[in-house]
C-alpha positions as CSV (number, residue, x, y, z in Angstrom):
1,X,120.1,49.9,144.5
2,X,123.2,51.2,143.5
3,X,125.9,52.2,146.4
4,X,129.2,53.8,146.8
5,X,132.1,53.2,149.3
6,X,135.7,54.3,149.3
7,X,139.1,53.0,150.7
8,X,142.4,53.8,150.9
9,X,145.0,50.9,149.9
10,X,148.5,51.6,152.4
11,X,150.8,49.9,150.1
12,X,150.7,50.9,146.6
13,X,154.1,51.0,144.9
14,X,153.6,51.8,141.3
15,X,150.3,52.6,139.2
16,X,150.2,48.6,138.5
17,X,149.5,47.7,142.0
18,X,146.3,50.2,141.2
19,X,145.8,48.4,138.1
20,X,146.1,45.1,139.5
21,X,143.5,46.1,142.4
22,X,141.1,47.8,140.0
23,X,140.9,44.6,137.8
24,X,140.4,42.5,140.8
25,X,137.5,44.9,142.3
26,X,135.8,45.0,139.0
27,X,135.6,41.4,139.0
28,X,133.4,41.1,141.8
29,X,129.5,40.2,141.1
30,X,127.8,43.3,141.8
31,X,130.6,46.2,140.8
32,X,129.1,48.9,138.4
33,X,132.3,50.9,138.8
34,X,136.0,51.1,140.2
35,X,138.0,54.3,140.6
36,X,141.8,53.6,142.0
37,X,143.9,57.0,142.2
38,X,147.3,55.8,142.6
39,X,148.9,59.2,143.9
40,X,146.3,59.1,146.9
41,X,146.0,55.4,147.6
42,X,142.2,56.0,147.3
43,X,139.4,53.3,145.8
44,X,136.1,54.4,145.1
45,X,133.6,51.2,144.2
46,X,130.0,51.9,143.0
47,X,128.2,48.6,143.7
48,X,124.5,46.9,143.6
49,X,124.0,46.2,147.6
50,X,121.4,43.5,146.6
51,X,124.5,41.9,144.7
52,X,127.8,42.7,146.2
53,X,129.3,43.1,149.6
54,X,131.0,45.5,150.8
55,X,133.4,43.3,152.8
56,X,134.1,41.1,150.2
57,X,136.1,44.2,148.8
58,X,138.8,44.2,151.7
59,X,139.4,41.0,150.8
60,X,139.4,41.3,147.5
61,X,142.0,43.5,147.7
62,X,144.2,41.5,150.6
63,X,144.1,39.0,148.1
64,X,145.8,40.8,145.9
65,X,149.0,41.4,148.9
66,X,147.7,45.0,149.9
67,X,146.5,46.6,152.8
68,X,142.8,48.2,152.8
69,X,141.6,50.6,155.5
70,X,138.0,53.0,155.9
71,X,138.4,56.2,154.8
């Protein structure tokens, strides 16, 4: 079944570190869909839940050097 979950990224500088994390996310086994919006530091990740989990994004994106946090 298809989910969604957002997140807010603290650190973005420029619209490449939303490029660089949207890349990344849409990597992940199980993604259907990433949405970064640089101006508000917000990601939005549609998702299969029997595929994907949702805490593997977090660190999806600290490995990527930025900070994620709940919305």
């Amino acid at each position: 079944m298809n989910e969604t979950t957002q997140l807010r990224v603290l650190d973005f500088d420029c619209p490449t570190c939303a490029s660089t994390v949207e890349r990344a996310l849409s990597n992940v086994d199980g993604v259907r869909d990433v949405e970064v919006h640089y101006a508000t530091g917000r990601v939005e990740i549609e998702y299969d839940d029997s595929v994907a989990d949702p805490d593997a994004f977090t660190q999806v994106i600290e490995s990527q050097g930025y900070t994620p946090q709940p919305v």
